[in-house]
GUTOR-212026 format. One record per atom (N, C-alpha, C): residue number from 0; residue in three letters; atom name; x, y, z. Coordinates in Angstrom, 1 decimal, always signed. Layout:
R,NUM,Ala,CA,X,Y,Z
...
This chain:
R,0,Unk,N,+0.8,-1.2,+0.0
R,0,Unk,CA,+0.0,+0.0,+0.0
R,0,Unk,C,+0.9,+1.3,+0.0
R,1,Unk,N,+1.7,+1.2,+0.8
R,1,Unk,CA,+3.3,+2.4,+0.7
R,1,Unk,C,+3.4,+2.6,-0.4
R,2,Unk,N,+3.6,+1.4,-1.0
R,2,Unk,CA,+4.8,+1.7,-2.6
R,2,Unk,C,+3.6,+2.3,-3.6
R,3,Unk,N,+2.4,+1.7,-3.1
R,3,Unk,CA,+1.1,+2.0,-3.9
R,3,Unk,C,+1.0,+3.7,-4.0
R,4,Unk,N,+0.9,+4.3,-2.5
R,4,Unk,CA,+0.8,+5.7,-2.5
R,4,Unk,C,+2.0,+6.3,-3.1
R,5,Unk,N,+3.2,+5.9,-2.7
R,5,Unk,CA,+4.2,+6.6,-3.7
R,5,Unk,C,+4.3,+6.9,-5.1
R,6,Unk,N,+3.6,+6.1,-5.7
R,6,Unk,CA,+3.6,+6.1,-7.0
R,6,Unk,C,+2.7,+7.2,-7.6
R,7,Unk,N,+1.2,+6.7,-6.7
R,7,Unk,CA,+0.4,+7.7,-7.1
R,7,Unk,C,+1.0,+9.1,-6.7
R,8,Unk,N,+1.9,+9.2,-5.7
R,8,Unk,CA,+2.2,+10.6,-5.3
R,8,Unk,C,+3.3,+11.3,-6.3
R,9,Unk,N,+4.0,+10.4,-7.2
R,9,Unk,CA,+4.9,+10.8,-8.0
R,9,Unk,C,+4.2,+11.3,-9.9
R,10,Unk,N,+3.0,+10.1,-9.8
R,10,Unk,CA,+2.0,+10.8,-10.8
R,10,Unk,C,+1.5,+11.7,-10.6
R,11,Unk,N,+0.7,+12.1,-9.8
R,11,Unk,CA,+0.7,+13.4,-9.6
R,11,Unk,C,+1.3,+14.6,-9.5
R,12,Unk,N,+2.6,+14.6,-9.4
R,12,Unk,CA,+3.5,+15.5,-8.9
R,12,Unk,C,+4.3,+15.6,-10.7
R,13,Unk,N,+4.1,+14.7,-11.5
R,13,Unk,CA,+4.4,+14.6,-13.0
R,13,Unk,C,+3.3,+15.6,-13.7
R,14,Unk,N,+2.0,+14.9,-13.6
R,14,Unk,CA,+1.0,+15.8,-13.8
R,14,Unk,C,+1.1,+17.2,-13.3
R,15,Unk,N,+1.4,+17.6,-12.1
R,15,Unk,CA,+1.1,+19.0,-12.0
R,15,Unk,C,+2.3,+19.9,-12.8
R,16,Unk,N,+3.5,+19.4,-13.0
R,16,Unk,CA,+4.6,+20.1,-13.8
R,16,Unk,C,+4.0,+19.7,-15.2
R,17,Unk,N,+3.2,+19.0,-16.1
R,17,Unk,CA,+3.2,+19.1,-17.2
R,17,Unk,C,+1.8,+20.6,-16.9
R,18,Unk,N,+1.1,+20.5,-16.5
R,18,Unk,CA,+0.2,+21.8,-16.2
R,18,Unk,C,+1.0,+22.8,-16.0
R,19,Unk,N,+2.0,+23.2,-15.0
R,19,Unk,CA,+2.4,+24.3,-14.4
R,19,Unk,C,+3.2,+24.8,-16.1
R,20,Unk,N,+3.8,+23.7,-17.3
R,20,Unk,CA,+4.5,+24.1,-18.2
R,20,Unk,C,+3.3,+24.6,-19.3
R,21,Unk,N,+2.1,+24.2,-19.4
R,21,Unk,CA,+1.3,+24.1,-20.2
R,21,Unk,C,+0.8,+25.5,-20.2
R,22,Unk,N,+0.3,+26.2,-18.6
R,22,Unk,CA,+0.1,+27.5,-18.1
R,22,Unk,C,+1.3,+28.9,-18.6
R,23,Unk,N,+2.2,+28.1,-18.2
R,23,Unk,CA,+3.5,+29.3,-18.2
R,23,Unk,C,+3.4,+29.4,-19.7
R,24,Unk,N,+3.3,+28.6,-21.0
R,24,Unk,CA,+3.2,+29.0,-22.2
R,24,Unk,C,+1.8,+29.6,-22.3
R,25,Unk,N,+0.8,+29.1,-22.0
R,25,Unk,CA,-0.8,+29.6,-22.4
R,25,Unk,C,-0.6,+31.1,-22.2
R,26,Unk,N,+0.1,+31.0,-20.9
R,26,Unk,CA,+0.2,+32.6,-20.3
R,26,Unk,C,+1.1,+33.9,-21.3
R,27,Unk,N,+1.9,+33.0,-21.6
R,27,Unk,CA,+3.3,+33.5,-22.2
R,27,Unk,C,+4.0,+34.3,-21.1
R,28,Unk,N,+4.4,+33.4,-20.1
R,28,Unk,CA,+5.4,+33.5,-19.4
R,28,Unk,C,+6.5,+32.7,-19.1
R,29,Unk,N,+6.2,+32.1,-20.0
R,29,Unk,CA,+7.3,+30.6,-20.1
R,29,Unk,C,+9.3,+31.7,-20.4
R,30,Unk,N,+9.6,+31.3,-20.0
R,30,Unk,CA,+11.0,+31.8,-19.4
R,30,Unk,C,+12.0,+31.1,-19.6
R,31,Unk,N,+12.6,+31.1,-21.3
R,31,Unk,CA,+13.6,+29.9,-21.6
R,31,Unk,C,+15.1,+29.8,-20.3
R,32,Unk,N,+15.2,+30.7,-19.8
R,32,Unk,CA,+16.5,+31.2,-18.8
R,32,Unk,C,+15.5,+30.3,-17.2
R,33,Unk,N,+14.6,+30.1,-17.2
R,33,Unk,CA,+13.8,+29.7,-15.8
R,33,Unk,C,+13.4,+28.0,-16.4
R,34,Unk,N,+12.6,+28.4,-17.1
R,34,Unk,CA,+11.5,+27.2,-17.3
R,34,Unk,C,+12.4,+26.2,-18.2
R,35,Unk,N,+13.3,+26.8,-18.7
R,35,Unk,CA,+13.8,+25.4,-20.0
R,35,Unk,C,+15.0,+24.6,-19.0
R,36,Unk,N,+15.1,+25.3,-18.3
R,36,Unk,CA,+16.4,+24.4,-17.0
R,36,Unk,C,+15.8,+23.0,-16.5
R,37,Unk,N,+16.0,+22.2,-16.7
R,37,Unk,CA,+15.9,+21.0,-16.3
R,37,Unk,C,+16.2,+21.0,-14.3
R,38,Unk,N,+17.0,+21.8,-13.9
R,38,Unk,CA,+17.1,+22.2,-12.4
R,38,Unk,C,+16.0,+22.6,-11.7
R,39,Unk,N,+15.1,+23.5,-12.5
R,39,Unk,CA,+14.1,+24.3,-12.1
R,39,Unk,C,+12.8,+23.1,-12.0
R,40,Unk,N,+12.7,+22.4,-12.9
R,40,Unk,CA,+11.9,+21.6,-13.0
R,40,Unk,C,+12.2,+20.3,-11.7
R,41,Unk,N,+13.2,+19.8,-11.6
R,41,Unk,CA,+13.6,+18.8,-10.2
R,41,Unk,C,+13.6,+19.8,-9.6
R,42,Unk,N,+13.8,+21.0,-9.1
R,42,Unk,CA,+13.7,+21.4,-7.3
R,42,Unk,C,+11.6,+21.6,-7.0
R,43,Unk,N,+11.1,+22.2,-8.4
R,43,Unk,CA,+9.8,+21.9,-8.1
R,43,Unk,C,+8.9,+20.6,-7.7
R,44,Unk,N,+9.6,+19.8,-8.7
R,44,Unk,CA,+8.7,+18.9,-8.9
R,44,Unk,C,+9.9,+17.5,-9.2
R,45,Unk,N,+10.2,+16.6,-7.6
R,45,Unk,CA,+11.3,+15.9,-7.8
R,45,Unk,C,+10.9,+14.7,-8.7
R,46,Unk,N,+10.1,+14.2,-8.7
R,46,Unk,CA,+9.4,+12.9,-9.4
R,46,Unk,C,+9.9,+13.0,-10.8
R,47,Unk,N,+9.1,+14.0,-11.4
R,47,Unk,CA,+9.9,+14.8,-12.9
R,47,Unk,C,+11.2,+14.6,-13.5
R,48,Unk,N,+11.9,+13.7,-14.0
R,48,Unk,CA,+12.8,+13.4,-14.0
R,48,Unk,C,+13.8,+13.8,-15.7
R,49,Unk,N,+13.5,+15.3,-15.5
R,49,Unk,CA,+13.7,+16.0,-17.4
R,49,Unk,C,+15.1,+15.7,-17.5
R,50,Unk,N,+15.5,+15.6,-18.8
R,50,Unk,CA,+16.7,+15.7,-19.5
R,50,Unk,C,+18.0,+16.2,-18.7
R,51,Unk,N,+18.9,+16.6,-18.5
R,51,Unk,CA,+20.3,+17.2,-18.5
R,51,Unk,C,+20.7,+18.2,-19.2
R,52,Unk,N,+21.5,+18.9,-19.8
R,52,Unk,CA,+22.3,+19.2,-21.1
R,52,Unk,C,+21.9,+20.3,-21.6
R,53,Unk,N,+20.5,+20.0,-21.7
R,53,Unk,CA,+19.7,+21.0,-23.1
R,53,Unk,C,+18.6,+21.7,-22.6
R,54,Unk,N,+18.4,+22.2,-23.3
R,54,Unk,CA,+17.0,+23.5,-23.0
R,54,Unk,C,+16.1,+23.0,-23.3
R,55,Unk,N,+15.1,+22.6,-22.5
R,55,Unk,CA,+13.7,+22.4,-22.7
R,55,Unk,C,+12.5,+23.5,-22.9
R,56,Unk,N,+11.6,+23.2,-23.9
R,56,Unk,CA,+10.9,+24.3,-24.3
R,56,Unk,C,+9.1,+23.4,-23.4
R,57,Unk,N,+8.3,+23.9,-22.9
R,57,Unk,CA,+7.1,+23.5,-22.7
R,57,Unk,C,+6.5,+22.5,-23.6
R,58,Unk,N,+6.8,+22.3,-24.4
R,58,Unk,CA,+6.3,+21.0,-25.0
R,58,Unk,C,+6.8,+20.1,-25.2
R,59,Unk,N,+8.2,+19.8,-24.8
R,59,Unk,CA,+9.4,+18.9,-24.1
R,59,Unk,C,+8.9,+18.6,-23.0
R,60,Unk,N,+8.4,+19.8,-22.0
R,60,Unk,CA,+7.8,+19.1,-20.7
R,60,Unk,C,+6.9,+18.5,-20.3
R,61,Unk,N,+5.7,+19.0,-21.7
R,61,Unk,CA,+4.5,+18.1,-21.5
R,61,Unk,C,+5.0,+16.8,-22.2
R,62,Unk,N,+5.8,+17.0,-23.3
R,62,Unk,CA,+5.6,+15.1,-23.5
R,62,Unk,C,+6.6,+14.3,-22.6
R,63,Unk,N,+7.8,+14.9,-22.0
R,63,Unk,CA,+8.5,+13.9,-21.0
R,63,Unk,C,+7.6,+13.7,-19.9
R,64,Unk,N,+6.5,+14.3,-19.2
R,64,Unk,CA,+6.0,+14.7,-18.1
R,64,Unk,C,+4.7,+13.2,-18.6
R,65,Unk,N,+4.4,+13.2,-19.4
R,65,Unk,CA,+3.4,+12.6,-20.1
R,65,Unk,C,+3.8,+10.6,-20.2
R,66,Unk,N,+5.1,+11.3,-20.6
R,66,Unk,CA,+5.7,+9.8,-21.0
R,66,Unk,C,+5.8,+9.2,-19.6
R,67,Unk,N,+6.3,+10.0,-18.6
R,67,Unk,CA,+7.0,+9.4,-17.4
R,67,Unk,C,+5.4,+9.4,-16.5
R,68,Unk,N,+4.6,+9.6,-17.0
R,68,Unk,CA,+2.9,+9.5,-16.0
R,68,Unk,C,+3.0,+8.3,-16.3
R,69,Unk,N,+2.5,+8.1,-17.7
R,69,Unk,CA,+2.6,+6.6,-18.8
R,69,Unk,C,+3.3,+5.7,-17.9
R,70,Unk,N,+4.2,+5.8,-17.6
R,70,Unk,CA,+5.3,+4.5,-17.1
R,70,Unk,C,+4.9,+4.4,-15.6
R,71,Unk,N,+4.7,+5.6,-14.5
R,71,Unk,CA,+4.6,+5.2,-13.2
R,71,Unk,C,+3.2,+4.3,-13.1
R,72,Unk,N,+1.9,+4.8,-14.0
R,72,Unk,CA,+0.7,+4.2,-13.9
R,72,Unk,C,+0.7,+3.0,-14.4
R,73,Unk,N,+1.6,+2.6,-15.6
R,73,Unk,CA,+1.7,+1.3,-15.5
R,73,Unk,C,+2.4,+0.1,-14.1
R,74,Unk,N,+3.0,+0.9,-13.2
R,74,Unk,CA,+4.4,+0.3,-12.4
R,74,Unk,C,+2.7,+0.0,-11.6
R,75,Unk,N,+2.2,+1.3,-11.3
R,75,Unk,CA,+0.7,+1.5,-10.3
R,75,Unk,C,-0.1,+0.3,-10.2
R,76,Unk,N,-0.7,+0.0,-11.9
R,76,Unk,CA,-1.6,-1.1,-12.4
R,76,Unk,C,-0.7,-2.4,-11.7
R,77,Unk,N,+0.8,-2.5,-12.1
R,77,Unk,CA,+0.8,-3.7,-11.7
R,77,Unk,C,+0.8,-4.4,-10.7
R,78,Unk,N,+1.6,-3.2,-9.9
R,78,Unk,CA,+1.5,-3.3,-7.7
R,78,Unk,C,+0.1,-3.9,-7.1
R,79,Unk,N,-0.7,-2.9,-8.1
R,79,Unk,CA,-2.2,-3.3,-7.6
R,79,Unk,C,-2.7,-4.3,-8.2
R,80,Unk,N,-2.3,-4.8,-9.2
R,80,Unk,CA,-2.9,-6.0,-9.8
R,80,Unk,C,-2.4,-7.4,-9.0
């Protein structure tokens, strides 16, 4: 049941950074110097586990943020199954 909530608590916390990236462009305050740092993204949101190296643009964050939901909800289904 631990490892159960953990997961769900790291999907979630995936989810809210693809939103918070989704907002900061809708808004046009997305911030290549802030928001494309892969740093900025792990101190918010440690689950989130973006790139290294390179500058991420908001739609980088929605599909890694996306991809890596994809993968904990499957780890989820199978704990629970």
């Amino acid at each position: 049941e631990t490892r159960l909530d953990s997961l769900l608590g790291r999907i979630l916390d995936c989810l809210t950074a693809a939103r918070e990236a989704w907002q900061a462009e809708l808004d046009g305050a997305w911030d290549p110097e802030t928001h494309g740092r892969s740093t900025y993204w792990s101190a918010l949101h440690p689950a989130f586990e973006p790139p290294t190296g390179r500058a991420l643009t908001a739609a980088d964050v929605r599909a890694l943020c996306a991809a890596q939901t994809s993968e904990l909800i499957d780890q989820a289904i199978d704990l629970a199954g």
